[in-house]
N, C-alpha and C positions, 0 to 999 in steps of 0.2 A: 545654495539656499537650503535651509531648513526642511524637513516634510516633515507631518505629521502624520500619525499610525500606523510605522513601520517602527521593525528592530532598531533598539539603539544601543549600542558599546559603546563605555566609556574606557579612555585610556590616559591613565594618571600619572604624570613622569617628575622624577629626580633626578638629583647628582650626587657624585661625593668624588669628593678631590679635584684638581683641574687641570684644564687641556695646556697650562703654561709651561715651556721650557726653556725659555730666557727672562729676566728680571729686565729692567726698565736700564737700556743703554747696552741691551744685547749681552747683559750677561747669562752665561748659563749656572741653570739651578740645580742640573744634576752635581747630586753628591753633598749638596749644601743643606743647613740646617733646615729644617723644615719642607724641602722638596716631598712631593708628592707624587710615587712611582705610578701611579694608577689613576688611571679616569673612569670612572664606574658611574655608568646612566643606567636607571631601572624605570622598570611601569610597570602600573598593575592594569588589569584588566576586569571590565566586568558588566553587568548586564543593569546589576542593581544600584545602583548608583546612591540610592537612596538611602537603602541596608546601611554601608561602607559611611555615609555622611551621618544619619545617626548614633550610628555604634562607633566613634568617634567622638563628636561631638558628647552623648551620655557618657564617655568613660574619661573624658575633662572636667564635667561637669559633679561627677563622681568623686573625681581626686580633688577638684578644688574648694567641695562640700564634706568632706570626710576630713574629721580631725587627727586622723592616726598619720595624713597626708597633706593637707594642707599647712604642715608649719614648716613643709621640704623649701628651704630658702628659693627655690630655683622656680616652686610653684607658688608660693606665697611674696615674693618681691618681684617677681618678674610680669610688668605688663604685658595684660597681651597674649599670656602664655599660652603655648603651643606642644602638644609631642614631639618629642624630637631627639630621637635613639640617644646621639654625642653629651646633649645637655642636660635630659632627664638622670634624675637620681634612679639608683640600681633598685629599689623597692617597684619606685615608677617605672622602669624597664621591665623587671619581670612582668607587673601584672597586665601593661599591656600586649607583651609576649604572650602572654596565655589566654589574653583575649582575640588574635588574632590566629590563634592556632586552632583557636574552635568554630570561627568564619570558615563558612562554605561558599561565599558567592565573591573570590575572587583567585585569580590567579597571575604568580609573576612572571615577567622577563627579565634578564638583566646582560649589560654587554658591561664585557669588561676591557678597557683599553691598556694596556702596557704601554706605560712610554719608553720607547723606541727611539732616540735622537736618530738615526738613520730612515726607517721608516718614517719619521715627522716630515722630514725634511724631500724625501722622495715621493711619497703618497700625499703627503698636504700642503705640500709647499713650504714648509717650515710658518705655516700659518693656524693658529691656534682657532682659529673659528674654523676652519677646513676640517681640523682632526674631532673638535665636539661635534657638528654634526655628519661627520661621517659613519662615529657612533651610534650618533642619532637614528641613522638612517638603517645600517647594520639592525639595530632595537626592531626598525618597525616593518622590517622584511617580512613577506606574506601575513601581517596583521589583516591586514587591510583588504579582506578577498571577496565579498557578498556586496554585488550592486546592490541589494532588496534592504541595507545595514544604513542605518546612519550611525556614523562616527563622532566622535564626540571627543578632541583630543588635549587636553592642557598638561601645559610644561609650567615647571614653577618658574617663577621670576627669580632670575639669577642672573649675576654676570651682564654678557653682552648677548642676553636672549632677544630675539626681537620676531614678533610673528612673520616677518619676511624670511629670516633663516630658518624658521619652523618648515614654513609653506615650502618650503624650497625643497628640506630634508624628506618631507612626507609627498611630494612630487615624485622626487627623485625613487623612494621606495616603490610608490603604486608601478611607475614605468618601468623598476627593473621585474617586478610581479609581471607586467602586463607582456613583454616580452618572453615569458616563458611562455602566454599561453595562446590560441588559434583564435579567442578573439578578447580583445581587449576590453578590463573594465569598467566603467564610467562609475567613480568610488565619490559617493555622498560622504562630504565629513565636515567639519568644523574646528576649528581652534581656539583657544584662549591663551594667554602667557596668564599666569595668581599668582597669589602670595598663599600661605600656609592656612593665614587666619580668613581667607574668602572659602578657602576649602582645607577642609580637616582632612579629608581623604589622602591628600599629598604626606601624611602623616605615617601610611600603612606604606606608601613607600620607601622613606624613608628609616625606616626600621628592615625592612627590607632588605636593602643593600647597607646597612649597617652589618647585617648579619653576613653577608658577602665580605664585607669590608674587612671585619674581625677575623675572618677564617687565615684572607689573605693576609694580614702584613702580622697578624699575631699565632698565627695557626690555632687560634680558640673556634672550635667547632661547634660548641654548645648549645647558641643561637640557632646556627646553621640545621645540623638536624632535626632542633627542634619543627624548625618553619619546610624541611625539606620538601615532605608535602605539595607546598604552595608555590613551588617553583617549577613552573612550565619549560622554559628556557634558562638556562644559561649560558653563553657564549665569553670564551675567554679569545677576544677577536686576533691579537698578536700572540702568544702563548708560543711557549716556545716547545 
């Protein structure tokens, strides 16, 4: 349950790529068109929740009032529209590159999964909901450490998310946390599954692990140490 007048942390999660490694009739996808080497879940983290929804929100509001930018077909036909590292035009990418390079109130994680068809199959059972949130879980190791904190935690709506495999992933963290220490913590948190346009925030991560994402399958760094900074964790979980 909620409390009121204590800390609160928010923690903003994404994805890019997926936990699949059979197609529909048990085919396998490694090596085929379009397969995707990598599962990459990130979050940001942060105190101000508010900062991060603003400064978001005005730099949408910015683009879609600005005529040097709104005739960007992707920001001008597209209902609805959203940040979003993959679909934003490179003008639109720089500038919000440079507007979250000058944010101070937040910080990333990010886990990277290798797929592994032996490891899938031995650690997850060869089941694709085992290996995303075991990621998951990996992500929100020692997050989670101040009883005195309320938590604040939303996953974008993707896939086969469902606030049950959330709870589950974010159990499973606090207990391997509680386990390390002499006495264990009773962790106030909350959850939500959204979408992009309930929260603009999911936007800063996104770009986020875009910047991860380009290092890894194109070696373009550019992103990358631009936002270096801003990255708290990294974990390449499988890494060879």
């Amino acid at each position: 349950m909620a409390t009121t007048n204590v800390p609160k942390t928010y923690f903003f999660i994404d994805e890019s790529g997926d936990p699949n490694f059979f197609a529909k009739g048990k085919k396998l996808l490694i090596g085929k068109s379009g397969y995707q080497p990598y599962l990459i879940i990130g979050m940001i983290e942060t105190n101000d929740r508010r900062a991060l929804h603003d400064a978001v929100s005005g730099f949408m509001n910015e683009i879609k009032s600005n005529p040097s930018y709104n005739i960007i077909p992707s920001v001008a036909e597209k209902k609805g529209w959203y940040v979003h590292a993959r679909g934003d035009h490179p003008l639109v990418r720089k500038k919000f590159f440079e507007l979250l390079k000058e944010m101070d109130c937040f910080k990333a994680h990010i886990v990277i999964g290798r797929k592994d068809l032996d490891i899938f199959n031995q650690k997850h059972n060869g089941n694709s909901s085992e290996f995303y949130f075991d990621l998951l879980h990996h992500l929100l190791s020692s997050k989670l450490n101040e009883e005195q904190t309320e938590y604040n935690l939303y996953l974008s709506q993707r896939g086969n998310n469902t606030i049950h495999r959330f709870n589950n992933a974010v159990v499973k963290a606090i207990e391997n946390d509680n386990r390390k220490k002499d006495k264990p913590l009773k962790v106030n948190y909350q959850l939500g599954i959204v979408s992009n346009t309930e929260m603009p925030e999911l936007s800063i991560v996104d770009y986020m692990i875009w910047a991860i994402q380009r290092r890894l399958l194109l070696n373009e760094n550019h992103y990358f140490d631009m936002m270096k900074d801003k990255f708290e964790t990294v974990i390449d979980l499988y890494g060879k």
